[in-house]
C-alpha positions as CSV (number, residue, x, y, z in Angstrom):
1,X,-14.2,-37.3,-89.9
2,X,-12.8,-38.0,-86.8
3,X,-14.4,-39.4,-83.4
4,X,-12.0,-38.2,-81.2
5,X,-13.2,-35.9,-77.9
6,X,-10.3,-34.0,-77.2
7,X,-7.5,-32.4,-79.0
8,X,-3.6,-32.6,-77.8
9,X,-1.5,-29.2,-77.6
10,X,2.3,-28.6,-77.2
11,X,3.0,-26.0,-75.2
12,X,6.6,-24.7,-74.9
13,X,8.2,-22.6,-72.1
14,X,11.8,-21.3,-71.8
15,X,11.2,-20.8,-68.5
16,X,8.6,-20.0,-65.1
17,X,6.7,-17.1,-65.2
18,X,7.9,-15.3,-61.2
19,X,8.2,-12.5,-59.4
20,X,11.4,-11.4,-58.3
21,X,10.9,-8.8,-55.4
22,X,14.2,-6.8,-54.1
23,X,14.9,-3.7,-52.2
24,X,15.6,-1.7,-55.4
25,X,12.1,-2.7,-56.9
26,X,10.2,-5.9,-58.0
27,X,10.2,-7.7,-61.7
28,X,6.6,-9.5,-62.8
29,X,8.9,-12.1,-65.8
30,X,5.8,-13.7,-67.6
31,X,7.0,-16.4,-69.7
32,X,5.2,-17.1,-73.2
33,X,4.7,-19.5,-75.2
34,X,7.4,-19.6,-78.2
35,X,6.5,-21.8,-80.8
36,X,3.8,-18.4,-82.4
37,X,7.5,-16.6,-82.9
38,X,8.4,-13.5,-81.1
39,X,6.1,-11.7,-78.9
40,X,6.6,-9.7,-75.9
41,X,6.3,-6.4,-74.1
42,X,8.3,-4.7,-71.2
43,X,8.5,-1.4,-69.1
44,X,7.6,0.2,-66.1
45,X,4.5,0.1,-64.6
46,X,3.3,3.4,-63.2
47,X,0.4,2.5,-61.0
48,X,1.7,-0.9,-59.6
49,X,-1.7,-0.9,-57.5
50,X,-4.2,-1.0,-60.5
51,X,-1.7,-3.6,-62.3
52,X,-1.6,-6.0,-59.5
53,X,-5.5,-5.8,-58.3
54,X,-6.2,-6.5,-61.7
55,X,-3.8,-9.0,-62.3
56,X,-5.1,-10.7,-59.3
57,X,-9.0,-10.4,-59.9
58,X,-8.1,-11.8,-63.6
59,X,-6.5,-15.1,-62.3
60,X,-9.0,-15.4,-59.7
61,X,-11.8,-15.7,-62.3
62,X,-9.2,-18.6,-64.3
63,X,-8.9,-20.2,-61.1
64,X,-12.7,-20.5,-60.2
65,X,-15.0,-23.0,-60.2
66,X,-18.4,-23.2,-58.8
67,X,-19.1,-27.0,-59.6
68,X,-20.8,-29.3,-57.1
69,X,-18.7,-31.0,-55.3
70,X,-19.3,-34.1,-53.3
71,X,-18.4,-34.0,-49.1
72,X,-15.0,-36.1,-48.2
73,X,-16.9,-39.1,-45.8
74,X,-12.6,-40.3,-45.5
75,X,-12.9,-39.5,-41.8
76,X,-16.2,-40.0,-40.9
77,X,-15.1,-43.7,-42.4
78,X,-12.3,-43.9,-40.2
79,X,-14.3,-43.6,-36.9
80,X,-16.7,-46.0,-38.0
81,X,-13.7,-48.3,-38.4
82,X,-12.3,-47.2,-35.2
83,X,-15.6,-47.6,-33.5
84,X,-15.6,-51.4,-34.8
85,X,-18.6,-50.7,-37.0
86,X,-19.1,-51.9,-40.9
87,X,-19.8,-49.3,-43.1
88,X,-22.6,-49.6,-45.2
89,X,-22.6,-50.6,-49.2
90,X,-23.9,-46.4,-49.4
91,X,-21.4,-45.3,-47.5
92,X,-18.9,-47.0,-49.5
93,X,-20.5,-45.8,-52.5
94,X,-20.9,-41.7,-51.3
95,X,-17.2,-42.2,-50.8
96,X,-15.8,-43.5,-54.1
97,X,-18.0,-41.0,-56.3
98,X,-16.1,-38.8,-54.0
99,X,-13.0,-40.1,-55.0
100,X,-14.0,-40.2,-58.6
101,X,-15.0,-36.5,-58.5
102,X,-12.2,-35.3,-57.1
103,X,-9.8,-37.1,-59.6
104,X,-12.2,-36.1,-62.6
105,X,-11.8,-32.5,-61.4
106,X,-7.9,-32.9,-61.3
107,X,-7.9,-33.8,-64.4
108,X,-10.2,-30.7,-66.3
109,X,-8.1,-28.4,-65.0
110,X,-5.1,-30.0,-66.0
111,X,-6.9,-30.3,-69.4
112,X,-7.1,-26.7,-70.1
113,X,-5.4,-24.2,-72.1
114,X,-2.8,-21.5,-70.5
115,X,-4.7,-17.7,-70.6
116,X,-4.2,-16.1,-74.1
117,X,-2.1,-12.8,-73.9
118,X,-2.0,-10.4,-77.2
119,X,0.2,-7.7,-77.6
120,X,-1.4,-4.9,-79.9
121,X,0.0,-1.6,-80.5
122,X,-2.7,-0.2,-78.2
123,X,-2.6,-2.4,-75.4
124,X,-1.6,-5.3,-74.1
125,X,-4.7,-7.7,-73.2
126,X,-5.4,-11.1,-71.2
127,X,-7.9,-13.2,-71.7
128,X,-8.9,-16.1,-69.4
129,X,-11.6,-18.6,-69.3
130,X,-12.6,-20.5,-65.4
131,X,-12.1,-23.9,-65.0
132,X,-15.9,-24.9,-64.6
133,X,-15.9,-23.3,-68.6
134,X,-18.6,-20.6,-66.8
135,X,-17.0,-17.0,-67.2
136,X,-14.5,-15.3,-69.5
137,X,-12.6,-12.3,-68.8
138,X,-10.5,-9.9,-71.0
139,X,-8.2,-7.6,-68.8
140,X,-6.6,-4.4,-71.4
141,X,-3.5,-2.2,-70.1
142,X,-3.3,0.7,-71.8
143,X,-0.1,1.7,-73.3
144,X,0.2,4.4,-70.6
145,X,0.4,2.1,-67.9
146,X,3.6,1.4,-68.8
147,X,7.1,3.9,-69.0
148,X,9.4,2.7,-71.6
149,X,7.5,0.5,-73.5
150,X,9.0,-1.9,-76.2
151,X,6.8,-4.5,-77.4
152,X,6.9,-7.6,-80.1
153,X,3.3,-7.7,-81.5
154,X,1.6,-10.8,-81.5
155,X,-0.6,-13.7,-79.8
156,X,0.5,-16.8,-77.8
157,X,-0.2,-18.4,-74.1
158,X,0.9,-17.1,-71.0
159,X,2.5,-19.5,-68.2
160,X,0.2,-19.4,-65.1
161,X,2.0,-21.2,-62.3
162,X,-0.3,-22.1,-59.1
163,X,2.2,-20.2,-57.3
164,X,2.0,-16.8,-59.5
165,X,-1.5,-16.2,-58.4
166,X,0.2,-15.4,-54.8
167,X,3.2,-13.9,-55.6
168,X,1.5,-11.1,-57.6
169,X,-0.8,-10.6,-54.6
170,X,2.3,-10.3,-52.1
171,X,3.2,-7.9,-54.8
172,X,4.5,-4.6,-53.0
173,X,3.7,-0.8,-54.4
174,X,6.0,1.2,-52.8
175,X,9.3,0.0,-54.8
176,X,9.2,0.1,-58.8
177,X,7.7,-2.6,-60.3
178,X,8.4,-3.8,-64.0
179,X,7.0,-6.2,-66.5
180,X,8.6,-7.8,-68.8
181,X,6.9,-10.7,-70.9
182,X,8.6,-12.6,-73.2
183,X,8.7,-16.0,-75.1
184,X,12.8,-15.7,-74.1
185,X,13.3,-14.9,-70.7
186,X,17.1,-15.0,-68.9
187,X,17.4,-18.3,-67.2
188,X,20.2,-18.7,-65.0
189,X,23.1,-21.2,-66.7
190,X,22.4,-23.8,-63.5
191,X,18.6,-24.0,-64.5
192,X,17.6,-27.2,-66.8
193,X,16.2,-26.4,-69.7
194,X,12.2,-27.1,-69.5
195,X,10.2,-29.5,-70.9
196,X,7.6,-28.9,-72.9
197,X,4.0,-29.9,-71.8
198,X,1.2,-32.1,-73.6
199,X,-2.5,-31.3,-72.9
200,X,-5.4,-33.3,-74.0
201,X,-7.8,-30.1,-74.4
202,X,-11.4,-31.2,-74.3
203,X,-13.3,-30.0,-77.6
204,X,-16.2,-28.7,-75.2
205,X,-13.8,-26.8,-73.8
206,X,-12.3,-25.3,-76.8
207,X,-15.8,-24.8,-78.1
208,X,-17.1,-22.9,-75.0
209,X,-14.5,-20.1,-75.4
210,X,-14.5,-19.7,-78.9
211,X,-18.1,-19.4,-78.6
212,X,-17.6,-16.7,-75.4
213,X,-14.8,-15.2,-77.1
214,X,-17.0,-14.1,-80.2
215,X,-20.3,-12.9,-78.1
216,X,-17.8,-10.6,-76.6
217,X,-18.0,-8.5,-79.5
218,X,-21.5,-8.3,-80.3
219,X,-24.0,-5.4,-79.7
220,X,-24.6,-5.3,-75.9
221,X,-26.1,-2.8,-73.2
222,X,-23.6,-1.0,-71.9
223,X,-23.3,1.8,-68.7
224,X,-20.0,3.4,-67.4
225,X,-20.2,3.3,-63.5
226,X,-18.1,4.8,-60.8
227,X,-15.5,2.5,-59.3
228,X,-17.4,3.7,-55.5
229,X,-20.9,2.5,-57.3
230,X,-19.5,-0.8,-58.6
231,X,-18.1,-1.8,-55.4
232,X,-21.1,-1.2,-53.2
233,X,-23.1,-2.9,-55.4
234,X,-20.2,-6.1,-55.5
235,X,-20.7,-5.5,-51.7
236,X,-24.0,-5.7,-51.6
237,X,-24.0,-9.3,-52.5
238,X,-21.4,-10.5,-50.5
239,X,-23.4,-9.1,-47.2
240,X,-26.4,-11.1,-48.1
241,X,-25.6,-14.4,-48.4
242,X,-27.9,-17.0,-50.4
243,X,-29.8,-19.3,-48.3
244,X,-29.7,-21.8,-50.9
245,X,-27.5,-22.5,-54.4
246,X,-28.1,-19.4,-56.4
247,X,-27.7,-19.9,-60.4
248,X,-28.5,-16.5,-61.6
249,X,-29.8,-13.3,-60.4
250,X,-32.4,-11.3,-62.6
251,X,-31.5,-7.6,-62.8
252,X,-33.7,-4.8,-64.2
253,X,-31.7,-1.3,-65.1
254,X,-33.2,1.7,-65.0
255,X,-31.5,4.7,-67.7
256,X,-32.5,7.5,-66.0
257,X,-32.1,9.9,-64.0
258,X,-29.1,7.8,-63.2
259,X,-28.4,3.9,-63.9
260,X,-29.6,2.2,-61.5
261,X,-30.3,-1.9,-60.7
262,X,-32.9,-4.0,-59.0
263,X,-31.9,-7.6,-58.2
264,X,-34.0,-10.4,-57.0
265,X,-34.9,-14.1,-56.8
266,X,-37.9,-15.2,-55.4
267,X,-39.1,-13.3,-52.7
268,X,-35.7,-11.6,-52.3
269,X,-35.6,-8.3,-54.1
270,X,-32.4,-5.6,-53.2
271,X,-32.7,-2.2,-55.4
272,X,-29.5,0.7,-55.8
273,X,-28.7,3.7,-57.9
274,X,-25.3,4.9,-58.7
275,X,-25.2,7.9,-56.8
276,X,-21.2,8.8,-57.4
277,X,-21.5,8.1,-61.4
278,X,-21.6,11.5,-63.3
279,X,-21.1,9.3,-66.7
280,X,-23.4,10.6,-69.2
281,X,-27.0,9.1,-70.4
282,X,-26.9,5.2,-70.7
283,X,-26.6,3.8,-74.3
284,X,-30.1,2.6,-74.1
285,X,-32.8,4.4,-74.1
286,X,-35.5,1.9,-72.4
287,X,-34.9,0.0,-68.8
288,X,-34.1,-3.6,-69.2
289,X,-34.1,-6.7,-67.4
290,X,-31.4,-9.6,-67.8
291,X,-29.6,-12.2,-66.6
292,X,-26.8,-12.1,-64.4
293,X,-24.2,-14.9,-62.9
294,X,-24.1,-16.0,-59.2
295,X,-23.1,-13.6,-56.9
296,X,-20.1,-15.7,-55.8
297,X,-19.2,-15.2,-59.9
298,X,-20.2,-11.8,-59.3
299,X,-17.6,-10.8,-56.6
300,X,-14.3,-12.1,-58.7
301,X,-13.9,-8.2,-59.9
302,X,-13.7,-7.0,-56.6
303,X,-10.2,-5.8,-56.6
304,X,-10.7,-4.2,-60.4
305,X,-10.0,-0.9,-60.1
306,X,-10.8,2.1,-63.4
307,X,-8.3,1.8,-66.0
308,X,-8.7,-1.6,-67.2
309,X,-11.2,-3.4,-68.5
């Protein structure tokens, strides 16, 4: 039995995941992890919109995090000081939990593991977990997204610079864009060789998306909306903004005529129905109410379009 709180990783990369954007077309090169043996997929994508607005919404939700976070008193410190004033022993002390947050948070999301990509025979999926361990998110490509498909079946991380998030979303649709993912990539001969990187995962962590990872695939309600109905109701929320720190939002669904939602907390209550849906009768048979995340949370899928999920 052992005491210990978090658990080191190894994680090897040939190379920097990148885009390389030219006048002929533009290349998404996703490196992967190589020490689960060979996996991969390439080809072309033929809707580059859908595969980058859902590339993007994916690593927004790893890249979110909705914890507290203490105000930075630095300058206000410095005008005190300027001013010939001594700050006070709670001043001083409002700015080094500052400090200590900060560096605590630097170091969780340093502490995390890479987003897990598997390559079925049916699709090629992506699954992510946000830094604040809050939300998961499993993005699927159909096969028929991409022309020319050859793929090496298999699980194993994906590289997520903190540049790729922005190069995807400078990511142009007018030229040909292909993927190719690969635990191998070409690396120019002047490029060092990289080195591989050590993680101390925390076991709360790990623990959190295993335990996410298998409610994903129990018995849940589900309705198939119109892209139009899911946006206005994504829009909705951003156009009425929360007075006060929201941590959940309780919505009832109605099954018929059409599905329909009615969200509220407190004395704030905000009712639509999916007018452009034509999907056939809910799964359920009964309205229900749950409980939903904040509607900062909420908004992450924005960019989704149909096709994935």
């Amino acid at each position: 039995m052992t005491t210990a709180t978090r658990h080191p990783v190894e994680l090897r990369y040939a190379t920097a995941s990148d885009v390389e954007s030219g006048t002929d077309g533009s290349r998404v090169r996703l490196a992967l992890e190589g020490s689960r043996g060979t996996v991969g997929v390439s080809g072309r994508v033929t809707d580059a919109a859908l595969f980058r607005d859902a590339l993007a919404a994916t690593f927004g939700i790893l890249a979110s995090d909705l914890r507290y976070r203490g105000k930075d008193r630095t300058a206000y410190l410095a005008y005190l000081m300027k001013q010939g004033k001594r700050a006070s022993a709670l001043i001083w002390e409002a700015q080094k939990a500052f400090l200590d947050n900060a560096l605590d948070g630097e170091k969780k999301q340093d502490a995390v593991l890479d987003p897990l990509l598997t390559v079925d025979p049916d699709s090629v999926s992506l699954e992510v977990f946000s830094r604040d361990e809050s939300a998961y998110a499993r993005l699927s490509f159909d096969n028929r997204l991409f022309e020319g498909r050859e793929a090496a079946h298999g699980s194993t991380f994906l590289d997520v610079p903190p540049e790729l998030p922005a190069r995807v979303d400078r990511l142009r649709t007018y030229v040909p864009v292909s993927l190719e993912a690969h635990v191998a990539l070409a690396t120019p001969a002047s490029q060092p060789a990289r080195a591989p990187r050590n993680v101390e995962v925390p076991h709360a962590w790990l623990r959190g998306f295993l335990q996410v990872q298998s409610a994903a695939t129990l018995p849940a309600s589900t309705c198939e909306l119109a892209p139009i109905d899911l946006y206005n109701l994504l829009f909705a929320l951003r156009a009425r903004k929360a007075k006060k720190a929201l941590a959940r939002c309780a919505s009832s669904w109605c099954p018929a005529p059409r599905p329909g939602w009615c969200w509220s907390r407190g004395s704030w209550c905000w009712s639509a129905t999916a007018a452009r849906t034509t999907a056939p009768r809910p799964r359920w048979c009964a309205p229900s109410a749950v409980s939903a995340w904040p509607r900062s949370r909420a908004c992450c899928p924005t960019r989704s379009r149909c096709g994935c999920s």
